[in-house]
C-alpha positions in Angstrom: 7.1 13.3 17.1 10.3 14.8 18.1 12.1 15.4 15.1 15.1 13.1 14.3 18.7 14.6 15.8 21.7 13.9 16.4 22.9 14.7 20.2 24.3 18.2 20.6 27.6 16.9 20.5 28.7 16.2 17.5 30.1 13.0 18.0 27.8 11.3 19.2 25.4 9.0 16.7 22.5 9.8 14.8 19.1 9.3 16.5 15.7 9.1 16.0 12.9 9.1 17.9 9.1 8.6 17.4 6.0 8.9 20.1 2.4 9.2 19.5 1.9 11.5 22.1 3.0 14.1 20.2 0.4 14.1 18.5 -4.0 14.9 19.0 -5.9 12.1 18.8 -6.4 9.8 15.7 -3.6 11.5 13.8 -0.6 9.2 14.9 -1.6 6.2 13.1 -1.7 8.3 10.0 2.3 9.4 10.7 2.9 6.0 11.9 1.6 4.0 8.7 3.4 6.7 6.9 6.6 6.4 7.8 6.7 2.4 7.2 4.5 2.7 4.0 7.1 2.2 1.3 8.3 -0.7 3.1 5.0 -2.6 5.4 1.7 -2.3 4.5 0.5 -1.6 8.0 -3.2 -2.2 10.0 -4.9 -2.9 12.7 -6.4 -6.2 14.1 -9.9 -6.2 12.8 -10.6 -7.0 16.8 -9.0 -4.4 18.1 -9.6 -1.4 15.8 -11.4 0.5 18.0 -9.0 1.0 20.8 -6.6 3.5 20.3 -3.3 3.5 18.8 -0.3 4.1 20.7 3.7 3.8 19.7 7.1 4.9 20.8 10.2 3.7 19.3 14.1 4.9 19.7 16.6 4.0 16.8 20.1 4.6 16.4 21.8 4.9 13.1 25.3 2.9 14.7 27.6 2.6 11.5 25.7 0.0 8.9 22.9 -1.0 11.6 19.5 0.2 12.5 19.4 -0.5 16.4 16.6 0.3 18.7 13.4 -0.4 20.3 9.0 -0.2 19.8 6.6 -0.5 22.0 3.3 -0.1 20.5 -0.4 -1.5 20.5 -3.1 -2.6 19.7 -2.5 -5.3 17.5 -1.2 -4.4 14.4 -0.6 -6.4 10.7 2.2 -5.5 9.0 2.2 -7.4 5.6 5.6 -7.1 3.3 4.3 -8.1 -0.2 6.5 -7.6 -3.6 5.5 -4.4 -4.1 7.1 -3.6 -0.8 10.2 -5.0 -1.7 10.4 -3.4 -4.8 9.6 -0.3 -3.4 12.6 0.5 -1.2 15.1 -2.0 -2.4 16.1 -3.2 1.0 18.8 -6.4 0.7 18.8 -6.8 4.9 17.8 -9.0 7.5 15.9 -7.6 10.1 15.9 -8.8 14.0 13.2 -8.5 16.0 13.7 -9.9 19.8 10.7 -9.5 22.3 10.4 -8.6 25.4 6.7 -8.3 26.1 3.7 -8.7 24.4 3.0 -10.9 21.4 4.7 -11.2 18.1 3.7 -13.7 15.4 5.5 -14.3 12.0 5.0 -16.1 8.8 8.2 -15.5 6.5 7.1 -17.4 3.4 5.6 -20.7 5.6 8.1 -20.3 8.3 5.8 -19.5 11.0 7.0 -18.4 14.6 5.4 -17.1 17.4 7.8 -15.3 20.1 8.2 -15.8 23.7 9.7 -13.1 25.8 13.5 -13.2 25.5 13.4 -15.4 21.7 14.3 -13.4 18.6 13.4 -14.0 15.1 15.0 -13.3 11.7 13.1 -12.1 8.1 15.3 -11.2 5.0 13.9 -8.4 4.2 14.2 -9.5 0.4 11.5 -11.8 1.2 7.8 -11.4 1.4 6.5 -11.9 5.3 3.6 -11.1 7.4 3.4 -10.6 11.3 0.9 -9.4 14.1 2.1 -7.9 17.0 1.2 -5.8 20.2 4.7 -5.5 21.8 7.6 -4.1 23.6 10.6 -5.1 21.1 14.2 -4.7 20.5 15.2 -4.2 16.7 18.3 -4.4 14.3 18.4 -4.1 10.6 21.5 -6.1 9.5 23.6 -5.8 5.7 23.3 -8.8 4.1 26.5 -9.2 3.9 27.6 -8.2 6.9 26.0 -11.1 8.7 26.6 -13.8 5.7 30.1 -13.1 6.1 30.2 -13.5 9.7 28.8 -17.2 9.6 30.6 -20.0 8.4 28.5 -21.2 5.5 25.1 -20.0 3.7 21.4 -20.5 5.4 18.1 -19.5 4.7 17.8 -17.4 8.1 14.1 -16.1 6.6 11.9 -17.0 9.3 14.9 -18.4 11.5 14.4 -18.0 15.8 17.0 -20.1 17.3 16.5 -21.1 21.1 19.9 -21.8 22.7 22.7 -20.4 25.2 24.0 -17.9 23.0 20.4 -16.7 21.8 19.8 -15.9 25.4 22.4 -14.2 25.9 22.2 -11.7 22.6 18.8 -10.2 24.9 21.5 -9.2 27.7 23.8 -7.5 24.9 21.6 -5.7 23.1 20.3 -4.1 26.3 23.3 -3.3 27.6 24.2 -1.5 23.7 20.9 0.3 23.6 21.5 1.4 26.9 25.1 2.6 26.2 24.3 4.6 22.4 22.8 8.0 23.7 26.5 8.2 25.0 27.9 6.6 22.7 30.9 8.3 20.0 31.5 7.6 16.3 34.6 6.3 17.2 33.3 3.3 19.3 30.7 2.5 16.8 32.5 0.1 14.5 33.5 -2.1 17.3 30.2 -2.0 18.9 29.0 -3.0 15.6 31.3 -6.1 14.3 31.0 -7.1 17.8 27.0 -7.5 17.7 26.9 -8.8 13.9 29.0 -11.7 15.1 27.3 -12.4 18.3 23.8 -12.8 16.4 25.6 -15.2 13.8 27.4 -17.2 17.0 23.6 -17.6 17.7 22.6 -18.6 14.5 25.3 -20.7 13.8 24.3 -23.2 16.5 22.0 -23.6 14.7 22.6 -25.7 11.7 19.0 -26.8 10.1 18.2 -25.1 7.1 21.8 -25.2 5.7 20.9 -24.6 1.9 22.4 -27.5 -0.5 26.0 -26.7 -2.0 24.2 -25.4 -5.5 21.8 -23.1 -3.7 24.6 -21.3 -1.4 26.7 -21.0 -4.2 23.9 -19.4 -6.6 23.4 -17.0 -3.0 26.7 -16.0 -2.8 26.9 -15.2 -6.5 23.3 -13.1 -6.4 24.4 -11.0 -3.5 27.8 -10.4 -5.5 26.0 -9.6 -8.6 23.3 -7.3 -6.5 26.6 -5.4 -4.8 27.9 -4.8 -8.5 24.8 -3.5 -9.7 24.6 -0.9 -6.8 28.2 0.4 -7.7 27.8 0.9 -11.4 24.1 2.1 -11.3 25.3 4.9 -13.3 27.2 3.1 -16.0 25.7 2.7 -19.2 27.2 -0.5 -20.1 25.9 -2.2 -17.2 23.7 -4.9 -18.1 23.1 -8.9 -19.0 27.7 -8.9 -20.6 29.1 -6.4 -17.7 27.3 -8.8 -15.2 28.5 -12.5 -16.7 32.0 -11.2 -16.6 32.3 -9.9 -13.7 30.7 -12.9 -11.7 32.7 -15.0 -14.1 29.4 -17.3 -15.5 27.3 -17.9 -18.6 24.0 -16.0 -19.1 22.2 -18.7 -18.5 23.3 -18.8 -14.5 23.3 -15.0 -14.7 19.2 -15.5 -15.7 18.6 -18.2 -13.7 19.9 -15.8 -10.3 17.9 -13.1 -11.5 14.8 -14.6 -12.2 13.2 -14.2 -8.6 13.8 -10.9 -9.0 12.2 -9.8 -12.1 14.9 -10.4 -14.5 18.5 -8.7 -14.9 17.4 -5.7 -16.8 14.3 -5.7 -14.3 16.3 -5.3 -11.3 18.6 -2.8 -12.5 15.9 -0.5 -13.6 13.8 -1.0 -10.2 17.3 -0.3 -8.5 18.0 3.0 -10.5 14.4 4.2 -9.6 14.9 3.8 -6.4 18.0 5.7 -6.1 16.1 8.6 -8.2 13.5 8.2 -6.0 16.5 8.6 -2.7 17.8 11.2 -4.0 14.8 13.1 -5.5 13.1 12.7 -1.9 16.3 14.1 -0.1 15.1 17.4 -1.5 19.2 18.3 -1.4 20.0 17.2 -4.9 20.6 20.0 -7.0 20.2 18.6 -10.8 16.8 18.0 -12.5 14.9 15.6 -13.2 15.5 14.9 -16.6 19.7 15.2 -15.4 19.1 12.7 -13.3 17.6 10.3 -15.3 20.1 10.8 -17.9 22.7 10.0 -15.7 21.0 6.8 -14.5 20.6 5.7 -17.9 17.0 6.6 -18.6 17.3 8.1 -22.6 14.0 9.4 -22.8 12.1 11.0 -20.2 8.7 9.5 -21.6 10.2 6.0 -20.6 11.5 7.6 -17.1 7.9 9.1 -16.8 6.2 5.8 -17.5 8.7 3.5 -15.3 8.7 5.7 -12.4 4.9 5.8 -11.8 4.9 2.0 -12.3 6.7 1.8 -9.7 5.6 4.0 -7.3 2.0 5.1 -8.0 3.0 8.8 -8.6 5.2 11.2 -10.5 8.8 11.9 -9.9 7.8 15.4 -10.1 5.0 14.7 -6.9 8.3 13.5 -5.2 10.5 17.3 -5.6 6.9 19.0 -4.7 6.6 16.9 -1.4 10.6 17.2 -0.1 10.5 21.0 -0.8 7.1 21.4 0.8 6.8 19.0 3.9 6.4 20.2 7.2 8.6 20.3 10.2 6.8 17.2 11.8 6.1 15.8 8.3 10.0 15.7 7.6 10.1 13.8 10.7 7.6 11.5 9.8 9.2 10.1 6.6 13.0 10.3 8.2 12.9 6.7 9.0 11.8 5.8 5.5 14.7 7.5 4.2 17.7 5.9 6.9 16.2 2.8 5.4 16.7 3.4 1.7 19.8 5.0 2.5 21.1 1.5 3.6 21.1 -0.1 0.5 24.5 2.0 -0.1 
């Protein structure tokens, strides 16, 4: 792999790149299925599992948005289960939009199998399962960047619409990926607004799977309740009463939003984890381990202990060991594992 940088200038936007070329024989799937672990659980077509594994992929860090491309093969599964979503927190759609090869979704029933040129979109809140051997363009999207950009609530999980504009978003985002390795910081927030609200023109023409008037409401309210959450992580009077008054509803509603997710007292544990976990993993925080989940709310460490393995299969303490002790090429390996929890904030 070459190891994630930014171009000499400093300027210019954060890049990342992976190719399993750079590495012998047999030992790029390992890298691979590690960097997308926390998120996809990752394999290859029973079929195909003898022929060997090959991927390259270029992303861009441009603002909020993951843009890029992969191009890899054989067939691989990538399966998103709860655990997954659990695991790094993500509260993004993702856009995949094909331009060879085979891709083939199932976002909870929603099943779609692209054509070259036809995009699809999973909410990466949302379990899914796809195969695919192809050459792809790819954008991970804030939630509520793009909800805000259309002009009522949808359920885009699964979503690939086939018109005009759809066609056209292939020409853009060539055309972007082609411009970012030049690219400044400056240009990036146009760039960016400019893309979010050409995939929801795209969508927007679309107008099945409009949610009733109860559901989008209950949508908007969760992802304002999910945003609060994230900004008072650290607050030990956040809970079940901070929540109710800031969304301005009765616990009952406030349950009854939560309940997909595990619960409010659930969710806001799961979500200071994970930002333990972000930081922990940076191998840059300075304070401890017992500091820091102190300051996220955890009272005793034996509960910490206990809740963090649940959640993650391993010690926090296996976490500080790793970040201080990884490798040049196994640094680059998990760098795309952390731009994606760094998203959620």
């Amino acid at each position: 792999m070459n190891p994630p940088l930014c171009s000499p200038h400093a300027q210019r936007i954060p890049y990342l790149n992976f190719d399993s070329r750079d590495y012998a024989p047999g030992e790029a799937m390992g890298v691979w299925q590690q960097s997308l672990a926390r998120s996809w659980d990752l394999s290859l077509d029973d079929e195909v599992s003898g022929k060997p594994f090959h991927a390259y992929s270029d992303m861009w860090h441009m603002d909020r948005l993951l843009v890029g491309t992969g191009a890899f093969g054989p067939v691989q599964v990538r399966t998103r289960r709860e655990r997954n979503i659990r695991a790094d927190q993500l509260d993004h759609y993702r856009l995949i939009l094909l331009r060879e090869g085979q891709f083939d979704c199932d976002a909870e029933g929603r099943r779609t199998a692209l054509t070259p040129g036809r995009f699809v979109i999973t909410d990466m809140a949302r379990a899914e399962t796809n195969e695919s051997c192809s050459d792809s363009m790819v954008m991970f999207i804030p939630r509520e960047q793009l909800d805000d950009a259309l002009p009522r609530p949808m359920d885009l999980h699964g979503l690939s619409p086939d018109n005009a504009c759809s066609r056209l978003l292939g020409e853009h985002l060539a055309a972007l990926l082609a411009q970012l390795p030049e690219a400044t910081v400056e240009e990036v927030p146009g760039l960016s607004r400019a893309t979010v609200n050409l995939v929801a023109a795209c969508i927007a023409a679309t107008p099945q799977n409009v949610e009733g008037a109860r559901s989008a409401v209950e949508h908007v309210l969760l992802r304002r309740g999910r945003r609060f959450i994230e900004q008072q992580l650290q607050d030990d009077e956040l809970g079940a009463q901070a929540l109710c008054a800031h969304l301005g509803v009765a616990r009952s509603t406030l349950y009854r939003l939560f309940e997909p997710l595990g619960g409010v007292s659930q969710f806001i544990k799961e979500r200071r984890l994970a930002r333990i976990h972000e930081l922990l993993s940076g191998g840059e925080h300075q304070a401890s381990i017992a500091s820091l989940a102190e300051q996220f709310g955890f009272k005793s460490a034996a509960h910490f202990s206990k809740a963090f393995r649940a959640q993650y299969g391993y010690s926090a303490r296996e976490v500080v060991r790793e970040a201080g002790g990884l490798s040049q090429v196994a640094a680059g390996a998990v760098r795309l594992d952390r731009w994606l929890g760094a998203l959620m904030h």
